[in-house]
VMD Tcl script that draws the C-alpha trace (Angstrom):
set ca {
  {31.51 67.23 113.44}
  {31.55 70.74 114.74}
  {32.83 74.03 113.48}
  {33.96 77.05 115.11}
  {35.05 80.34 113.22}
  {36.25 83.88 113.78}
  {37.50 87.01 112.41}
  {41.02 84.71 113.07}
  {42.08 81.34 114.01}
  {45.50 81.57 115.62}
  {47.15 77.83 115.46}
  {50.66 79.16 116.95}
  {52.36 76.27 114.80}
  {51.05 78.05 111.75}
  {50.23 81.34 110.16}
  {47.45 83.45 111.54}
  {44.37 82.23 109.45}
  {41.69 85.70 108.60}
  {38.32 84.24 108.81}
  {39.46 80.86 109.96}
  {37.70 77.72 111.26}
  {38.11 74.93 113.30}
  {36.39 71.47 112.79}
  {35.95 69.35 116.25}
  {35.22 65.15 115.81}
  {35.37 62.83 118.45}
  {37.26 65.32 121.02}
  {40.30 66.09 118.59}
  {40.89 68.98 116.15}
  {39.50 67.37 112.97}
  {40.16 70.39 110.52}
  {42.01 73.94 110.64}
  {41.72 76.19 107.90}
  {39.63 78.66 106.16}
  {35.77 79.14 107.05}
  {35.35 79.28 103.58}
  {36.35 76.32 103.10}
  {35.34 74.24 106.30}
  {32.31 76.04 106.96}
  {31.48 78.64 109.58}
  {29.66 76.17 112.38}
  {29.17 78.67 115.40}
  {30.99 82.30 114.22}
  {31.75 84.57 116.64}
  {32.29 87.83 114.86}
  {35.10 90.29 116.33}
  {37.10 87.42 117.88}
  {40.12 84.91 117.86}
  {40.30 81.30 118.28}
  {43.61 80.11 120.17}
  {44.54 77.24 121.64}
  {43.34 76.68 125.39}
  {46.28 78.51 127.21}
  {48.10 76.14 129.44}
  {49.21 77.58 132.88}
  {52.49 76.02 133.45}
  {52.26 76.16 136.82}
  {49.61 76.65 139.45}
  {48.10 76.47 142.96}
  {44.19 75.95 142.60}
  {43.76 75.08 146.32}
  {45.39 78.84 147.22}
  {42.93 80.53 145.11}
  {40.97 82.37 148.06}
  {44.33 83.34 149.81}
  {44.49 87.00 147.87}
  {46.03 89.65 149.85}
  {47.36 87.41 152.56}
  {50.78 89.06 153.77}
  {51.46 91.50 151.03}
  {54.20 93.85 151.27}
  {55.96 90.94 153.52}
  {59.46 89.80 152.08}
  {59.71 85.94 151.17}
  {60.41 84.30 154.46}
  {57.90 86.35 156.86}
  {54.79 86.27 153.90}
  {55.65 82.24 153.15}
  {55.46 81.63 157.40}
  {52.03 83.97 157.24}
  {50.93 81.19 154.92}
  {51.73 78.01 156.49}
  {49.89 79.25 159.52}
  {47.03 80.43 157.58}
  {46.38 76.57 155.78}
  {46.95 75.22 159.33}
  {42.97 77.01 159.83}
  {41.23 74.93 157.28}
  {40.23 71.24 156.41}
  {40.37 69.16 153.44}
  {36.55 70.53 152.62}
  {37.80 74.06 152.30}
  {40.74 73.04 150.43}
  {38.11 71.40 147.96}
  {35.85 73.70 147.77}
  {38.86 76.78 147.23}
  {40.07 74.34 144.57}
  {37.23 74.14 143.05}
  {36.90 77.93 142.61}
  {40.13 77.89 141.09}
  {39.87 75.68 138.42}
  {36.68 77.78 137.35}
  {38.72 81.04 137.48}
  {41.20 79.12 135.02}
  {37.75 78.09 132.57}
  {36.96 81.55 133.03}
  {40.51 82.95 131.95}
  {40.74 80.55 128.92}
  {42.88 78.27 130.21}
  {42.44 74.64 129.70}
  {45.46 72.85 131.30}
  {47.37 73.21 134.53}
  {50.50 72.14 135.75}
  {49.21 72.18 139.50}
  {51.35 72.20 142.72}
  {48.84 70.50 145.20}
  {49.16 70.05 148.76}
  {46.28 67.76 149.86}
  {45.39 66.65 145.92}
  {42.11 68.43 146.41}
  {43.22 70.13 143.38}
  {42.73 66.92 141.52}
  {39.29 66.94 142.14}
  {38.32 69.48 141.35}
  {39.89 69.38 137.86}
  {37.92 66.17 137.31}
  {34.53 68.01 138.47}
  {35.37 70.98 136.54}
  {36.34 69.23 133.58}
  {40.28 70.91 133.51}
  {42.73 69.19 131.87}
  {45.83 69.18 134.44}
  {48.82 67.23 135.63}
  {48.40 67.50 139.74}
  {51.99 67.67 141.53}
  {51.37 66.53 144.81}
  {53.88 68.06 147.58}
  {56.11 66.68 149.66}
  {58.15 68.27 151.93}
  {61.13 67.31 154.37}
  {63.89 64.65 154.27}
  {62.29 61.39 155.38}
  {60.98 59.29 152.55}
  {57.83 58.25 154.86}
  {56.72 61.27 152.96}
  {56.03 59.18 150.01}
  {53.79 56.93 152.01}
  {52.42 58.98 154.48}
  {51.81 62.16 152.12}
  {52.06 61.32 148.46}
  {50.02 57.79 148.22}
  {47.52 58.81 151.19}
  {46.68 62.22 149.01}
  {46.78 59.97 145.84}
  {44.47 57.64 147.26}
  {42.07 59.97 149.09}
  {41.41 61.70 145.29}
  {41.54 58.41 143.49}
  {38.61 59.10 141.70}
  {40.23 61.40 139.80}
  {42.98 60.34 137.79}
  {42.16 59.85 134.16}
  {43.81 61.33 130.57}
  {42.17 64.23 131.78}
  {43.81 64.45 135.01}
  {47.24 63.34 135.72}
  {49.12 62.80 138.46}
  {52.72 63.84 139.46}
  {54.84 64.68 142.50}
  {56.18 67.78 143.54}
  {59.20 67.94 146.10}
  {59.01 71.48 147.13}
  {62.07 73.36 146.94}
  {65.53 72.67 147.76}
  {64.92 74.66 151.22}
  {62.33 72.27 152.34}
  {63.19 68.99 150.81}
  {66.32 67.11 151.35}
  {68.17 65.26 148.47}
  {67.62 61.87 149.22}
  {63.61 62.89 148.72}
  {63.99 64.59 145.76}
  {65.70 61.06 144.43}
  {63.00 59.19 145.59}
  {60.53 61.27 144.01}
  {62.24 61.14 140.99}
  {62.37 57.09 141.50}
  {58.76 57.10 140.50}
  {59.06 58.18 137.51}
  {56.43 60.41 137.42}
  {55.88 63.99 135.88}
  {58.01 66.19 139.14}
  {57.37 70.01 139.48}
  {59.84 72.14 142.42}
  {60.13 75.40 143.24}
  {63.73 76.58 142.40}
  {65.86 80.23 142.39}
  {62.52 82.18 143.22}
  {64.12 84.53 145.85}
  {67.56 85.93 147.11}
  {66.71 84.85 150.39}
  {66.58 81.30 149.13}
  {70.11 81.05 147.47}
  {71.49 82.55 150.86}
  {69.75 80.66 153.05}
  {70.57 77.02 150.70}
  {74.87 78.68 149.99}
  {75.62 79.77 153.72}
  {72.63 79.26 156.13}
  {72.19 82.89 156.96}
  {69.75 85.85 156.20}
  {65.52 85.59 156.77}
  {65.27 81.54 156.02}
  {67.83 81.32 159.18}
  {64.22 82.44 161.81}
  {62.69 78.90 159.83}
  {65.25 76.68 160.38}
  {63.77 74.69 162.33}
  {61.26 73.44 160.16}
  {64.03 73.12 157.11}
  {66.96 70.52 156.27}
  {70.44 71.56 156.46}
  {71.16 74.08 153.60}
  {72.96 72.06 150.74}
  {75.77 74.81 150.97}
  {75.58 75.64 147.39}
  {72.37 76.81 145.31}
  {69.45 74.34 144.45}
  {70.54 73.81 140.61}
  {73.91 72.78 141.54}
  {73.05 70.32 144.23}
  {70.79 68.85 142.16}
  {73.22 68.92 139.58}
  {75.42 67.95 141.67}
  {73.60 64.57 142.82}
  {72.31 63.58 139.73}
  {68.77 64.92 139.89}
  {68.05 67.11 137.11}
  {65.83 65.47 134.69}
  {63.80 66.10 131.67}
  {60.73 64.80 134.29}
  {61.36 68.14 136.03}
  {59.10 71.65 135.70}
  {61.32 74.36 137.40}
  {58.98 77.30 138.49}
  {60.50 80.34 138.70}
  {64.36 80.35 138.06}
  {64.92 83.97 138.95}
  {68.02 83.85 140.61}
  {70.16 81.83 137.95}
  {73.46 82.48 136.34}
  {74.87 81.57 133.01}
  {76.51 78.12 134.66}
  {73.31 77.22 135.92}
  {70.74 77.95 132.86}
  {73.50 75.84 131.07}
  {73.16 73.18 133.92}
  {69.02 73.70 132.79}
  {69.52 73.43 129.34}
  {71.82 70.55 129.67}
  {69.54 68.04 131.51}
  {66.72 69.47 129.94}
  {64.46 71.00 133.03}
  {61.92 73.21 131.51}
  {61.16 75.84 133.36}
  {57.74 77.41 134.75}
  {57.78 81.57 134.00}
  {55.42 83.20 136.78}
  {56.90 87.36 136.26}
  {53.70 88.80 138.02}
  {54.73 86.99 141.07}
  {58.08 87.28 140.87}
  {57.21 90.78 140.19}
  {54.48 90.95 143.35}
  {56.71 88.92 146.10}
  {59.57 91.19 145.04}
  {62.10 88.67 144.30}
  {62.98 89.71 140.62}
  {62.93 89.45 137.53}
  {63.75 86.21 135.44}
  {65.89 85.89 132.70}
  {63.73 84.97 130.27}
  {65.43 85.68 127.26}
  {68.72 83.71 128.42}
  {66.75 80.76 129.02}
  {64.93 80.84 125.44}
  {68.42 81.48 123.99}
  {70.19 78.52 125.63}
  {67.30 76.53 124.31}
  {65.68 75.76 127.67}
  {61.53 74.64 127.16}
  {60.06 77.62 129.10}
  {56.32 77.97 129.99}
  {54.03 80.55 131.78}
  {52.39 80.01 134.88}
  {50.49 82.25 137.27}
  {51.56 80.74 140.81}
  {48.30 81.49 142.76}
  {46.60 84.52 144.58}
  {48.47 83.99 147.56}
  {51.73 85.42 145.26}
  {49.52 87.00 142.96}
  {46.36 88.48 142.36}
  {44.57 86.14 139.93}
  {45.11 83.31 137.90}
  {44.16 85.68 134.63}
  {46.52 84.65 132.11}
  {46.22 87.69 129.68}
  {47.74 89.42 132.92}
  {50.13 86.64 132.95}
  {51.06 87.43 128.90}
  {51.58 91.29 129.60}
  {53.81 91.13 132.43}
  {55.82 88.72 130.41}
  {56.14 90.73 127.89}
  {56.49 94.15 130.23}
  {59.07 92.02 132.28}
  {61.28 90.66 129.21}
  {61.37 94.43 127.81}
  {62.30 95.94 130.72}
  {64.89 94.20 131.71}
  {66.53 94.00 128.11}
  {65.67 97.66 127.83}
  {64.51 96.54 124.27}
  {60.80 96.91 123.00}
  {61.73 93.97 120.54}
  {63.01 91.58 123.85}
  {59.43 89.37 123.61}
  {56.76 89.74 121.14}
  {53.21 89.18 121.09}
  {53.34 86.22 119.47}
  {56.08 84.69 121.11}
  {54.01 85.41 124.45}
  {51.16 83.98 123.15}
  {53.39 80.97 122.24}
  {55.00 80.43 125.62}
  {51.16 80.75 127.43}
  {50.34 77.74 125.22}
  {52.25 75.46 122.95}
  {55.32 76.48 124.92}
  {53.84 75.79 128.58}
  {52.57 72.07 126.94}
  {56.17 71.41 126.04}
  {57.34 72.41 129.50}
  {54.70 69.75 130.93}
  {55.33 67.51 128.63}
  {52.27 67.97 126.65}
  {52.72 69.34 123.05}
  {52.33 66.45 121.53}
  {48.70 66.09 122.67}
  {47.53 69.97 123.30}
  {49.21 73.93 122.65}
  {48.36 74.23 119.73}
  {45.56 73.78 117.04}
  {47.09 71.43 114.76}
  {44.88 68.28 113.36}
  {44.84 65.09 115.70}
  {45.60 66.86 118.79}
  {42.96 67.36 121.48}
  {40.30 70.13 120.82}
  {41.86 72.62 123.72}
  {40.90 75.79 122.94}
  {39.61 79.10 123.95}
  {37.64 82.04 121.65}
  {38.73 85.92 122.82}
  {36.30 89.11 121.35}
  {38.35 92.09 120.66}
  {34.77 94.07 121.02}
  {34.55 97.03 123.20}
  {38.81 97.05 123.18}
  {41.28 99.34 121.43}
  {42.53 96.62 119.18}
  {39.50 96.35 116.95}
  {39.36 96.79 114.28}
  {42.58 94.27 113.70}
  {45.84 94.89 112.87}
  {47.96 92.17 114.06}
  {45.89 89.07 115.79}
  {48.34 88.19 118.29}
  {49.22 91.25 119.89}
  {45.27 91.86 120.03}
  {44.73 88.70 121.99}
  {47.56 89.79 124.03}
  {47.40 93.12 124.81}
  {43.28 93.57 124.37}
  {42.31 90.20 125.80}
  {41.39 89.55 129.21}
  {38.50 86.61 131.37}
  {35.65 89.17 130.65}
  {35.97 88.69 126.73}
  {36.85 85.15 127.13}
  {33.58 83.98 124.77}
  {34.06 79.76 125.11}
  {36.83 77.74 126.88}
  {36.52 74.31 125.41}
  {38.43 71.31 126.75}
  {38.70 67.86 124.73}
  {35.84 68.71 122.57}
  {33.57 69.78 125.31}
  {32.60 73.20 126.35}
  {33.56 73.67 130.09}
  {32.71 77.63 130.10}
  {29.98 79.98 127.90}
  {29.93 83.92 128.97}
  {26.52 84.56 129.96}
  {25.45 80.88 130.74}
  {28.04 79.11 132.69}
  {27.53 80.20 136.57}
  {29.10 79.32 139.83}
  {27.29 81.31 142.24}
  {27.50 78.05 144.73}
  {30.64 77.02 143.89}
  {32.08 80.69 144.38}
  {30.16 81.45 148.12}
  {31.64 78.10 149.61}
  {35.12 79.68 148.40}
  {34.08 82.70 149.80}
  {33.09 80.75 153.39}
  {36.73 78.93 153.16}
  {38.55 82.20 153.02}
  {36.60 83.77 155.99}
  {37.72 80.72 157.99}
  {41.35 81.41 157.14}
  {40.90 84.93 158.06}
  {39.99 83.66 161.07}
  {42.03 82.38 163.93}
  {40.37 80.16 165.60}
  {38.47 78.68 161.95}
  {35.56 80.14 162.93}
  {33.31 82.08 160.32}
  {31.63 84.92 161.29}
  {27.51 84.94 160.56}
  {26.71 87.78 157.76}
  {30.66 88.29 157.64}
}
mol new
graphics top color blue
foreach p $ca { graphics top sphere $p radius 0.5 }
foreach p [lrange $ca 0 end-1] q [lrange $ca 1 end] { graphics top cylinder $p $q radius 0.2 }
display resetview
C-alpha cells in the first residue's frame, strides 16, 4: 500500500480534508482520510490532492494545429482545417496524438473523452498510459461509413482497447452526418460523442440552408430544416449513450429535450469563447438537471489542453453572462472538471472522485510561488492558482504517468513539432532547420 498526503486532500464527494491522505492498493483508492491517521507516505508540502481531472471532451490528434485560422469565423477556419489534415499521414497523426495525451499528463488530467479521426488517438492513450474513451468519427450519410471508417480505424489501433482505453463512435455533427448514420451509430451501442449547437452558423445552415455553411454544401447532407436537438429528437436519437459538446446555441425547449433523454453535455467556454460562437448556458443546463462536463476541444479551437485554463473560463464565462459573481463557484468548477465530466462519460462510478474502491485517478497541485498560499479556501486555490507548471504527480490507476522534473518527452515533443511543419506546409514537405 501507498500513501500520498498534502496540506489538503480534496475528494469532491466529501469535505475538504486539512492535512489529508490518500492510501493506493492494487490500483484503487484504498483509504481517504487524515494523514494522521493513514500515515503521510510521500507528502508534498504546500499542495492539494484532487482527483485526476477528466476532460470531457477532446481532440489529441489536433494538438499541433495551434494558431491555424484564427480570427476566421466557423465555416472559413473549419474548411482551413480539413485542408490542413489532408497534408499529413497516419504517422503524424500518431505522433501529434501522442504529444497530446502528454500535454493532458502534464495538465493533471487523467481521462479523456476523445473525438478521433483516424483512432491514432487510441494509441497513444495506451502508450501514454491515459485513461480515455476514443470516439471515432464518422461523417456523411452512407452507413459504409461504419465499415469503411469506424471498424477499419478500430482495427488498425486494435492493440489498444483495454479498461484503460475504450472505444466509442462519434457521428460528427448534425451538419455533416445524416440521420440514418447517427441511428446506426447509435445501433452499436457504444459510448457516442457529436458536436451539437456550437455556432450560429450551424443552426442556420441545419433550419434554412443559408448563411457561411451554404459555400460547403457540397460536402454536407441536406440541412434537417430544423436545429440538430430537435431532429434528433425528432427521430428518436437522443440517448443517455450521447456526450453533447458544446450546446451553445440552445433554448429552454431544447435543454428540456437534453434533460429529458438524458444527453450530458461536454462544456468547452474557452473555445466557444476563442471561435467566437458564444457563450453556453451553463447554469440552465445544471438547473434543468442535465450531467454537464468540461472539456478543452483541442488547439486547433483553442490554445491548449490546460484544464486550470479550462476551470477559469468556466467560471469567468458562467459569471459573466449571469452578471453574478456567485453564478459558478470554485468548487463547483472543480466538480464539473472531474466527478462531473466522469458522469457525463459515463464514468463516476469508476473515477471523479477520491472515494474508496474507485480507481486511483488523481493529480497533486503546489500552491508555492502563487498568490493563494498560504490557504484560505482549497478549491478556489486549485482553481484560480493552479496551472501544468505546478502540476507535482498525475497518477492514473495506481501508476504514476507524470513527475515534474523527471518525466521528459523531448522525442516525443520534436516528432510533434516535425508533424506540424508538414501541415504548415503545402505540399507536406518539411523544411531542413525549419
Amino acid at each position: 500500500m501507498r500513501f500520498y498526503s498534502a496540506d489538503w486532500v480534496l475528494p469532491v464527494e466529501g469535505e475538504p480534508i486539512r492535512d489529508g491522505a490518500v492510501a493506493i492498493e492494487d490500483g484503487r483508492i484504498a483509504a481517504v482520510g487524515p494523514a494522521s491517521e493513514l500515515g503521510a507516505g510521500e507528502r508534498f508540502d504546500g499542495a492539494a490532492i484532487v482527483p485526476g481531472f477528466v476532460n470531457a471532451h477532446s481532440h489529441l490528434e489536433y494538438a499541433a494545429y495551434a494558431g491555424f485560422g484564427d480570427g476566421l469565423s466557423f465555416a472559413p477556419w473549419l474548411a482551413v482545417h480539413i485542408e490542413r489534415k489532408q497534408r499529413i499521414d497516419f504517422g503524424d497523426m500518431l505522433a501529434i496524438a501522442r504529444f497530446g495525451a502528454a500535454e493532458c499528463l502534464r495538465s493533471g488530467v487523467t481521462c479523456v473523452g476523445d473525438a478521433s479521426f483516424s483512432g491514432a488517438a487510441a494509441a497513444a492513450c495506451a502508450e501514454l498510459g491515459l485513461r480515455a474513451i476514443v470516439h471515432l468519427e464518422v461523417f456523411g450519410s452512407g452507413l459504409e461509413q461504419l465499415t469503411e471508417r469506424f471498424e477499419r480505424n478500430r482495427e488498425r489501433v486494435a492493440d489498444a482497447w483495454s479498461d484503460l482505453v475504450r472505444v466509442g463512435i462519434s457521428p460528427h455533427a448534425p451538419y455533416t452526418v445524416g440521420l440514418p448514420l447517427y441511428e446506426a451509430s447509435l445501433a452499436l451501442e457504444l459510448p457516442v460523442a457529436t458536436h451539437v449547437a456550437e455556432s450560429a452558423a450551424e443552426q442556420e445552415w441545419l433550419t434554412s440552408g443559408t448563411g457561411p455553411w451554404a459555400e460547403l454544401a457540397h460536402m454536407l447532407p441536406l440541412p434537417l430544416g430544423e436545429t440538430g436537438i430537435r431532429g434528433l429528437a425528432r427521430a428518436g436519437l437522443l440517448s443517455s449513450r450521447i456526450v453533447a459538446a458544446h450546446c451553445v446555441h440552445v433554448d429552454a425547449e431544447e435543454i428540456a429535450l437534453l434533460a429529458e433523454h438524458d444527453v450530458a453535455v461536454a462544456h468547452c467556454p474557452r473555445s466557444n469563447a476563442f471561435l467566437g460562437c458564444g457563450i453556453a448556458p451553463l447554469r440552465a443546463l445544471l438547473d434543468a438537471g442535465v450531467r454537464v462536463g468540461l472539456g478543452s476541444d483541442s488547439p486547433a479551437s483553442t490554445p491548449s489542453f490546460d484544464m486550470f485554463d479550462e476551470l477559469r473560463a468556466a467560471v469567468f464565462a458562467a459569471r459573466a453572462r449571469a452578471q453574478d459573481p456567485s453564478a459558478l463557484a470554485a468548487r463547483e468548477a472543480l466538480e464539473l472538471a472531474t466527478l462531473g465530466s466522469a458522469r457525463a462519460l459515463g464514468l463516476d462510478g469508476e473515477i471523479g472522485s477520491l472515494v474508496p474502491g474507485k480507481q486511483a485517478d488523481l493529480t497533486v497541485v503546489s500552491l508555492e510561488g502563487s498568490p493563494y498560499l498560504p490557504w484560505e479556501d482549497a478549491a478556489g486555490g486549485v482553481v484560480f492558482g493552479g496551472s501544468p507548471e505546478r502540476v507535482l504527480s498525475t497518477v492514473v490507476a495506481g501508476t504514476e504517468r507524470y513527475r515534474k522534473g523527471t518525466t521528459e518527452w523531448h522525442e516525443l515533443t520534436a516528432a510533434a513539432t516535425v508533424a506540424r511543419q508538414r501541415l504548415l506546409s503545402p505540399t507536406g514537405a518539411v523544411t531542413r532547420g525549419s
